[in-house]
N, CA, C and O atoms as a GROMACS GRO file, in nm:
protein
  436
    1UNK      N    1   6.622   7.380  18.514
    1UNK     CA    2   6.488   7.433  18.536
    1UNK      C    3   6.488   7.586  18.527
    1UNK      O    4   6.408   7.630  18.445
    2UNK      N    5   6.560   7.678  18.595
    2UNK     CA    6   6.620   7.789  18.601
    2UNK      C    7   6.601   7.836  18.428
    2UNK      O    8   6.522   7.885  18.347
    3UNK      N    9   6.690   7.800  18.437
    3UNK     CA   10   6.741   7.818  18.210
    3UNK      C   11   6.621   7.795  18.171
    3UNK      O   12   6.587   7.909  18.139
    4UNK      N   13   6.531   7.727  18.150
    4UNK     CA   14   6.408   7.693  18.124
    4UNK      C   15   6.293   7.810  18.084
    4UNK      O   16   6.244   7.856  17.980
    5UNK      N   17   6.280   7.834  18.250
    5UNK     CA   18   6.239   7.973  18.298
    5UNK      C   19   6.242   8.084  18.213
    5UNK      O   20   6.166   8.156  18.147
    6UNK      N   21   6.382   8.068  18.248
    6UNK     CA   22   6.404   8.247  18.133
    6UNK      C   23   6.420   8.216  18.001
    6UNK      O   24   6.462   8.307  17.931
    7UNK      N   25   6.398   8.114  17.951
    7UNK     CA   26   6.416   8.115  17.815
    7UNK      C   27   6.237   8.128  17.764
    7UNK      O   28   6.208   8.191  17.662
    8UNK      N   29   6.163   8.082  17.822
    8UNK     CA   30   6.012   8.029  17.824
    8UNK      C   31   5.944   8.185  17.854
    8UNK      O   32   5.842   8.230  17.801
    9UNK      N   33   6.047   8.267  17.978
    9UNK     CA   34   5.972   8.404  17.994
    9UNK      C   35   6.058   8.529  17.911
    9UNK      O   36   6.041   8.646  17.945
   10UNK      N   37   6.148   8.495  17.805
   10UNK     CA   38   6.177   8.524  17.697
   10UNK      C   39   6.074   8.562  17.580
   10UNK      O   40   6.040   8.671  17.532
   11UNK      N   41   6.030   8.403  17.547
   11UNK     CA   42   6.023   8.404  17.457
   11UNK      C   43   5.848   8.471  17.491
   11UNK      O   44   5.828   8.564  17.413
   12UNK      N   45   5.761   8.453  17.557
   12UNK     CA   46   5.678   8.499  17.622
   12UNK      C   47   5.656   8.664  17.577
   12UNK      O   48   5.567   8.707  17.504
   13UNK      N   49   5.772   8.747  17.650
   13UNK     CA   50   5.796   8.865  17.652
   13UNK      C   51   5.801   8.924  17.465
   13UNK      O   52   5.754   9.025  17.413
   14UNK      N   53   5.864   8.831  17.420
   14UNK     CA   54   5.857   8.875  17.258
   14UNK      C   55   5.783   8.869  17.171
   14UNK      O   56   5.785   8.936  17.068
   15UNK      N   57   5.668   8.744  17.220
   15UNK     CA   58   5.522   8.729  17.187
   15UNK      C   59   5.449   8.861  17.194
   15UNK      O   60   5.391   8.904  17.094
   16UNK      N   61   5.451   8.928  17.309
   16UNK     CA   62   5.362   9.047  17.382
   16UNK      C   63   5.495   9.158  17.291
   16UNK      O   64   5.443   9.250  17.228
   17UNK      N   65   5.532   9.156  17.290
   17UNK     CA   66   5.581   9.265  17.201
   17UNK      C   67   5.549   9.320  17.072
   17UNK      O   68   5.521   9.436  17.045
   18UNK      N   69   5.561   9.178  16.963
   18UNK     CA   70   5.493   9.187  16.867
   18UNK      C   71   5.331   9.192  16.838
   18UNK      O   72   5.272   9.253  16.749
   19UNK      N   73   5.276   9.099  16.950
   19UNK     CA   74   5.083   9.176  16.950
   19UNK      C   75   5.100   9.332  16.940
   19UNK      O   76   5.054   9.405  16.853
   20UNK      N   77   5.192   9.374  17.067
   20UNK     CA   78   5.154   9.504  17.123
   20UNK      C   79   5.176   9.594  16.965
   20UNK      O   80   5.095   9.679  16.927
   21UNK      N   81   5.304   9.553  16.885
   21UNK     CA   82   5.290   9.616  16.768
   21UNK      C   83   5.210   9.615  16.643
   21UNK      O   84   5.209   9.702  16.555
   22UNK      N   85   5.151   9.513  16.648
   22UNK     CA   86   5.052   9.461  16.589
   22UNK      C   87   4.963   9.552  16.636
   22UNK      O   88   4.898   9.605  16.546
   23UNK      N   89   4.942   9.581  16.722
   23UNK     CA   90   4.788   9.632  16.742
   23UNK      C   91   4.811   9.795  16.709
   23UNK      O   92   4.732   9.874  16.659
   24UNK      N   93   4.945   9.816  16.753
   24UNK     CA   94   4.957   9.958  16.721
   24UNK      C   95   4.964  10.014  16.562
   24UNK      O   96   4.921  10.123  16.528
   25UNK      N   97   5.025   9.923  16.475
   25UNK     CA   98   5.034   9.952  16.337
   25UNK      C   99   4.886   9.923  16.269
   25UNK      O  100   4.862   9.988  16.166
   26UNK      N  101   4.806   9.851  16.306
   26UNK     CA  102   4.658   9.830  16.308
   26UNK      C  103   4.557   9.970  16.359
   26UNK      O  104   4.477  10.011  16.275
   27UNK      N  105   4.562  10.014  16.445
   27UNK     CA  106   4.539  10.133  16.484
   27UNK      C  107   4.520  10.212  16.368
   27UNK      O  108   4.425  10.250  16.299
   28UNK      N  109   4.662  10.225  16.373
   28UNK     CA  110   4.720  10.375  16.270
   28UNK      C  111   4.706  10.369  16.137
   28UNK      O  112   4.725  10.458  16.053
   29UNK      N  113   4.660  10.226  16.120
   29UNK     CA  114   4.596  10.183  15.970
   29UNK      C  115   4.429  10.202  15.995
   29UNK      O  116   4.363  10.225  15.894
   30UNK      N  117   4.358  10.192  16.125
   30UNK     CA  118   4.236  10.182  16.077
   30UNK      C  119   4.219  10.389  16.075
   30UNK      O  120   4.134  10.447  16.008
   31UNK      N  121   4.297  10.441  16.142
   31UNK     CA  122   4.321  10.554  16.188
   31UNK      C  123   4.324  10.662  16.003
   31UNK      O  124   4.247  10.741  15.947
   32UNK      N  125   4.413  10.622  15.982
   32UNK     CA  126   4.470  10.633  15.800
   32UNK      C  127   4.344  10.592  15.724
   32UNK      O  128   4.310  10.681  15.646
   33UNK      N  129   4.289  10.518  15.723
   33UNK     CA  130   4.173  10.450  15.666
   33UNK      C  131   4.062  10.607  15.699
   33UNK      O  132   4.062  10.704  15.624
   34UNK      N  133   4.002  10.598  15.787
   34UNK     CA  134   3.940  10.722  15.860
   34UNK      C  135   3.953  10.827  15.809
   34UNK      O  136   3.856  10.900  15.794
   35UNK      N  137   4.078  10.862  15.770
   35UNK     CA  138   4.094  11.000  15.776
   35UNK      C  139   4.075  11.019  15.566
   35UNK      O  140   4.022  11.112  15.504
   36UNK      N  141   4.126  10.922  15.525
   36UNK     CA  142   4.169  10.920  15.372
   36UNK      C  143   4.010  10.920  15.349
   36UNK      O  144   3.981  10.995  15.256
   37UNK      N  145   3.872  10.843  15.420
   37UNK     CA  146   3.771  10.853  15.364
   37UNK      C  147   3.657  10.947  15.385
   37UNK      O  148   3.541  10.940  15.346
   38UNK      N  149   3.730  11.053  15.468
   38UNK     CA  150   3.728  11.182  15.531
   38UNK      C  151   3.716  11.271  15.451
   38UNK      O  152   3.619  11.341  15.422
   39UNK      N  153   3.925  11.267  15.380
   39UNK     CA  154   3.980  11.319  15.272
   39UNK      C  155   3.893  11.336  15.106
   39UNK      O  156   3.899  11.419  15.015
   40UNK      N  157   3.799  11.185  15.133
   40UNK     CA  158   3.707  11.158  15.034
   40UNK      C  159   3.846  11.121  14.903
   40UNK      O  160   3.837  11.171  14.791
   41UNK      N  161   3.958  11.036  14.938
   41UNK     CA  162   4.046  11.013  14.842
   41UNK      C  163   4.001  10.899  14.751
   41UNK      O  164   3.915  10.819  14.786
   42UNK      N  165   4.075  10.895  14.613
   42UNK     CA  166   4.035  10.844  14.511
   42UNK      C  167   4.118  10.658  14.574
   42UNK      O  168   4.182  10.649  14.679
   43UNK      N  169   4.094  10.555  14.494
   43UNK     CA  170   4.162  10.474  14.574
   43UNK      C  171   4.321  10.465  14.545
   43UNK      O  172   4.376  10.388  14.623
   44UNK      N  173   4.413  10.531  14.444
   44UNK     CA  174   4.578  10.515  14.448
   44UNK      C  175   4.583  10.686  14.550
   44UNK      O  176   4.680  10.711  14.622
   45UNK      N  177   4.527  10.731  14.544
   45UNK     CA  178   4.562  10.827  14.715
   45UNK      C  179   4.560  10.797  14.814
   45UNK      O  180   4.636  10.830  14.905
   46UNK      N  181   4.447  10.709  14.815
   46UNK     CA  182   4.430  10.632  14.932
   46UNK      C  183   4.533  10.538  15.014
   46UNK      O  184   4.565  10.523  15.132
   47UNK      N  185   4.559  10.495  14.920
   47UNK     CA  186   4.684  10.373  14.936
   47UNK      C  187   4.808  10.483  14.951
   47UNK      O  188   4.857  10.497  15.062
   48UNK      N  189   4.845  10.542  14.868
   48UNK     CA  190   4.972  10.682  14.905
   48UNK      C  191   4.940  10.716  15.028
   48UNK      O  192   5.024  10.704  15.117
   49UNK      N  193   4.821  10.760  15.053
   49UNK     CA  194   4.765  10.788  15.208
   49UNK      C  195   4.838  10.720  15.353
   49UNK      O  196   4.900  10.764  15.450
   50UNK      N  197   4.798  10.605  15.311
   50UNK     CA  198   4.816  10.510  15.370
   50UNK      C  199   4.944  10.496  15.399
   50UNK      O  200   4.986  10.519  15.512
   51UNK      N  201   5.016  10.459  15.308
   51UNK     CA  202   5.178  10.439  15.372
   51UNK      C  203   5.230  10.537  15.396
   51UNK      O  204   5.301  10.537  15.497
   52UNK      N  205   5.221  10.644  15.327
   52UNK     CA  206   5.302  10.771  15.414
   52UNK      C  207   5.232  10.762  15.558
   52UNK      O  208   5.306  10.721  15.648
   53UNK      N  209   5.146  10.784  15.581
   53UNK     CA  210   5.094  10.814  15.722
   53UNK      C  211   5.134  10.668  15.813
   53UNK      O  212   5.175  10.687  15.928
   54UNK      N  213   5.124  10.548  15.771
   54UNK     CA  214   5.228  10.455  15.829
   54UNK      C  215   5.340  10.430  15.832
   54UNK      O  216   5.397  10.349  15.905
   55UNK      N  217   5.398  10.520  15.726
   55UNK     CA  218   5.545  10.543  15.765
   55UNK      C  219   5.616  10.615  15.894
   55UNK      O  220   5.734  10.602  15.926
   56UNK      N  221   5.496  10.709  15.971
   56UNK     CA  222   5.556  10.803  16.077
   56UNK      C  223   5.580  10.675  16.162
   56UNK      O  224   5.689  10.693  16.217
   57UNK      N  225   5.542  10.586  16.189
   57UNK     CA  226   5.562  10.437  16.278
   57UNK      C  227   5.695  10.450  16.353
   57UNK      O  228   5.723  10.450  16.473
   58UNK      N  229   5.766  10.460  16.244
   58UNK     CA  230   5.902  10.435  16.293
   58UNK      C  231   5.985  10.550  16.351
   58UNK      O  232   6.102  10.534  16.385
   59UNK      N  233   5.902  10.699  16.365
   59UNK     CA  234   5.931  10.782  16.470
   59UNK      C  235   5.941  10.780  16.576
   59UNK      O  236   5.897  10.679  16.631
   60UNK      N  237   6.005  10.890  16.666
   60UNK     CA  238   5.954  10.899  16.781
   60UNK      C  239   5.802  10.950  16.794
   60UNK      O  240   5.735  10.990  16.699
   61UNK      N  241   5.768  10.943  16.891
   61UNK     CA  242   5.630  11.009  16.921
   61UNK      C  243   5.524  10.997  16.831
   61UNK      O  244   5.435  11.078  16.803
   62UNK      N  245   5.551  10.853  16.776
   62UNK     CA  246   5.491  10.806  16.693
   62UNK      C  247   5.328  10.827  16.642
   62UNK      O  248   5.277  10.829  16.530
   63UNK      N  249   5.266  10.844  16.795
   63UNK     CA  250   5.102  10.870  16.770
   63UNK      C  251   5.093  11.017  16.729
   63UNK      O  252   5.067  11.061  16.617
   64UNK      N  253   5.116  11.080  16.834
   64UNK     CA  254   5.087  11.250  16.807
   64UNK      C  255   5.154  11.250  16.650
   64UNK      O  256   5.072  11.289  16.567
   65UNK      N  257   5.245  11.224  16.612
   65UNK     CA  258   5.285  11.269  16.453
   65UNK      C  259   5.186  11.218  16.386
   65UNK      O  260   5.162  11.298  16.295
   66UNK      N  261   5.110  11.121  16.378
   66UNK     CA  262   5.026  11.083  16.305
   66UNK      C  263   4.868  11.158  16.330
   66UNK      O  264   4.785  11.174  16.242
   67UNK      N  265   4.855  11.194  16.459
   67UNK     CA  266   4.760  11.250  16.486
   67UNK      C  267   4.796  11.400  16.419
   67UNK      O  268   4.695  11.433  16.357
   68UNK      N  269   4.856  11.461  16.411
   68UNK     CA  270   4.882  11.619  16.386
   68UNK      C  271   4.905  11.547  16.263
   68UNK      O  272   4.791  11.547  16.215
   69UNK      N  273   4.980  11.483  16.179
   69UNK     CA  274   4.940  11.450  16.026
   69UNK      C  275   4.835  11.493  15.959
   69UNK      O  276   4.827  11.585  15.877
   70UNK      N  277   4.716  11.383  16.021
   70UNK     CA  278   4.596  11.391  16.007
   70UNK      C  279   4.541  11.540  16.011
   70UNK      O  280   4.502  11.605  15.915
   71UNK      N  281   4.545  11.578  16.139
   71UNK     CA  282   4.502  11.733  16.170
   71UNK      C  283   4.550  11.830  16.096
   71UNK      O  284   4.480  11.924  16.059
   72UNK      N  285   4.677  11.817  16.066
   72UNK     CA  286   4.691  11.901  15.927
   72UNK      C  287   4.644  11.888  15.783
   72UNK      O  288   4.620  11.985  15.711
   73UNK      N  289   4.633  11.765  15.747
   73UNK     CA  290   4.571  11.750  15.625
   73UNK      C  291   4.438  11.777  15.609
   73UNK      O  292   4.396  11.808  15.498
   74UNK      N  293   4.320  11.765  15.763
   74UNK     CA  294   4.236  11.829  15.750
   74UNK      C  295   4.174  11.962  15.725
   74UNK      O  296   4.073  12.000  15.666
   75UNK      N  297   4.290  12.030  15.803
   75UNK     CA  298   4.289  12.177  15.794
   75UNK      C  299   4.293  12.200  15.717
   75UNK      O  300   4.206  12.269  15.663
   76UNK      N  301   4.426  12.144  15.645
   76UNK     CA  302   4.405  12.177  15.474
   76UNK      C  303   4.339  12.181  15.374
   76UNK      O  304   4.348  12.249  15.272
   77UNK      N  305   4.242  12.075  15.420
   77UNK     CA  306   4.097  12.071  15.318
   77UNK      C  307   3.993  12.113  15.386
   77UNK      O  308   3.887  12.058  15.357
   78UNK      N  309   3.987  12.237  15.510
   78UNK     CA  310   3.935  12.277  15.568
   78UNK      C  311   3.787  12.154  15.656
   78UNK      O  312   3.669  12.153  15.692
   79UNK      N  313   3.886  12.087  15.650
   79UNK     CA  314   3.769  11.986  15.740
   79UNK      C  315   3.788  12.013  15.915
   79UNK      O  316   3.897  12.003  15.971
   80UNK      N  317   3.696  12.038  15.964
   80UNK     CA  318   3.704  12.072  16.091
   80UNK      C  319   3.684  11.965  16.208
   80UNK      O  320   3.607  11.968  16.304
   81UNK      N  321   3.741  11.906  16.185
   81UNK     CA  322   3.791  11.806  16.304
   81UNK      C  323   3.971  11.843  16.412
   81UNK      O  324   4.092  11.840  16.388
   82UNK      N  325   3.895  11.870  16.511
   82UNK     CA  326   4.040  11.904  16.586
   82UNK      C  327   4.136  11.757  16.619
   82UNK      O  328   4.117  11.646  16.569
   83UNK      N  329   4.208  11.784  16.689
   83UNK     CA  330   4.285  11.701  16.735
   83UNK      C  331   4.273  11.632  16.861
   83UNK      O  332   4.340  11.545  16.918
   84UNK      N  333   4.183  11.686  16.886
   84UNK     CA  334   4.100  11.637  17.073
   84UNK      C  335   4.044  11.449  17.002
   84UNK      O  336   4.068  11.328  17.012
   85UNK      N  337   3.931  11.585  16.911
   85UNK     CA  338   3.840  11.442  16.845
   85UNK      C  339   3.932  11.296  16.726
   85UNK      O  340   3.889  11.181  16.715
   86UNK      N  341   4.087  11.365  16.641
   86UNK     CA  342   4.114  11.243  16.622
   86UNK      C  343   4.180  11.169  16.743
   86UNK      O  344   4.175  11.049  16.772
   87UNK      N  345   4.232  11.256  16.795
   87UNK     CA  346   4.274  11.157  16.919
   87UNK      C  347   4.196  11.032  16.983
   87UNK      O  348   4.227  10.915  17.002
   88UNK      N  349   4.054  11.126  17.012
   88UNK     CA  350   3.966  11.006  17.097
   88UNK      C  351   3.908  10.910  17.002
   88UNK      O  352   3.846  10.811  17.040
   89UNK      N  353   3.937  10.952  16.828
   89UNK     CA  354   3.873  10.833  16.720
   89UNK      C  355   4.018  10.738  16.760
   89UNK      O  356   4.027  10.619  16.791
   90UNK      N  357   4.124  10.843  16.746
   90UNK     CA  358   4.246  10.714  16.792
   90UNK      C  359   4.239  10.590  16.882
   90UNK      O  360   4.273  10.477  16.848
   91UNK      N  361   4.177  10.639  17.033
   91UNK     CA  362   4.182  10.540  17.128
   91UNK      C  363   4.058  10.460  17.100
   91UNK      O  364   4.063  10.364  17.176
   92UNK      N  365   3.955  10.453  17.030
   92UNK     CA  366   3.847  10.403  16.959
   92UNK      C  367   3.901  10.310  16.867
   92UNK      O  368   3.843  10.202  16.851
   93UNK      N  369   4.003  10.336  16.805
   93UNK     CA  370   4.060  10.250  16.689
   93UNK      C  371   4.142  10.140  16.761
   93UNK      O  372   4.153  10.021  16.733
   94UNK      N  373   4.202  10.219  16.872
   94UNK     CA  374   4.304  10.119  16.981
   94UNK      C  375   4.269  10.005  16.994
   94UNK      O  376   4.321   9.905  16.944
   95UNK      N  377   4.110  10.017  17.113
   95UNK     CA  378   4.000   9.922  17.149
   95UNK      C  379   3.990   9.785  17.056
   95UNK      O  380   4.004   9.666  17.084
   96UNK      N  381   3.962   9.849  16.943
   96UNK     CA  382   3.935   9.774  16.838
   96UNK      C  383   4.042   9.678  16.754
   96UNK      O  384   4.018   9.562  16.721
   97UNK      N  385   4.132   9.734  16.732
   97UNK     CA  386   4.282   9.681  16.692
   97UNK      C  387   4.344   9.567  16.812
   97UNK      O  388   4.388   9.460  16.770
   98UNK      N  389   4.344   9.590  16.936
   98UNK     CA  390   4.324   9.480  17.046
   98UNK      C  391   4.243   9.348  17.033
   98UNK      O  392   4.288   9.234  17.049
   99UNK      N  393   4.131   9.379  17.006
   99UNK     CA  394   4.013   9.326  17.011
   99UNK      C  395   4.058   9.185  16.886
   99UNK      O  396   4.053   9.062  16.894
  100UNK      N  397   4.103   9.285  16.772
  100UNK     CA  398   4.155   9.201  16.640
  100UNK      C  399   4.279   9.106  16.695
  100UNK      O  400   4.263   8.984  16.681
  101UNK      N  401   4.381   9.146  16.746
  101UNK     CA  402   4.444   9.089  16.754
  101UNK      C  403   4.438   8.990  16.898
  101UNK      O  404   4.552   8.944  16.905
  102UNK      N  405   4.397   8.963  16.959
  102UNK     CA  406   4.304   8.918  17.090
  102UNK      C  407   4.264   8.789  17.034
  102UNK      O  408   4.280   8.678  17.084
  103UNK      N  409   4.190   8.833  16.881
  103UNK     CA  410   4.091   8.712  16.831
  103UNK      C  411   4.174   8.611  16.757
  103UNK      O  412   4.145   8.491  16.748
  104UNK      N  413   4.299   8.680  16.695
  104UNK     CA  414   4.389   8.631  16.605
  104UNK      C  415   4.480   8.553  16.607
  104UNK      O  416   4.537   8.481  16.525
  105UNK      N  417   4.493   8.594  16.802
  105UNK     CA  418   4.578   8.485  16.904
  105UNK      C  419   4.491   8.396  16.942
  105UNK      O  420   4.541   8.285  16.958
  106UNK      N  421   4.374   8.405  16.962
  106UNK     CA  422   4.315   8.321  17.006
  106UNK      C  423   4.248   8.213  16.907
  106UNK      O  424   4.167   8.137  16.960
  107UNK      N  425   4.282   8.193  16.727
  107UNK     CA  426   4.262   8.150  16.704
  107UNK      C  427   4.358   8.025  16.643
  107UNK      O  428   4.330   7.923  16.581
  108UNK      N  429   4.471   8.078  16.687
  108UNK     CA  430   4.610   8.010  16.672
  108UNK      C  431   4.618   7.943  16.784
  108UNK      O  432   4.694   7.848  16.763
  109UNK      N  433   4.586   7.941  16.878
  109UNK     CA  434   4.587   7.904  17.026
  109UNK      C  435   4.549   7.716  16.944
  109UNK      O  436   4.535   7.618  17.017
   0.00000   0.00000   0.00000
């Protein structure tokens, strides 16, 4: 029964791991999405867009690099959005990326 347990709150724990990444690589894609139609990019920039800026994933400090990404590429095209405001589009995207994956479990259920 014991063995059971921890194998059941195992496998549990690895479930919630992969949502939790799920929702985070979702994010930073709807996040990338945002910013590229910002950028006003053509659609093979877009997509270049896209995976470079989902490539920071596998950093440390994974959000802020993507957030200062962004914030720099704006600057660069003199778009004036600080980093306060992608941030709070960030936790906006969070909400939402949850929400997706929430529905996604729940339709496998």
């Amino acid at each position: 029964m014991f063995k059971e347990n921890i194998l059941e709150y195992r496998k549990k724990k690895t479930i919630e791991k992969k949502h939790r990444f799920e929702a985070v690589y979702l994010k930073n894609k709807f996040l990338a999405e945002w910013a590229s139609n910002i950028l006003e990019l053509n659609h093979n920039n877009k997509v270049q867009y896209l995976n470079k800026t989902l490539s920071l994933l596998n950093e440390k400090d994974k959000n802020n690099l993507i957030i200062k990404k962004i914030e720099k590429d704006f600057s660069n095209n003199n778009i004036k959005i600080s980093f306060d405001e992608i941030e709070l589009k960030s936790k906006d995207f969070q909400i939402k990326a949850h929400i997706v994956v929430q529905n996604r479990v729940k339709q496998n259920i």
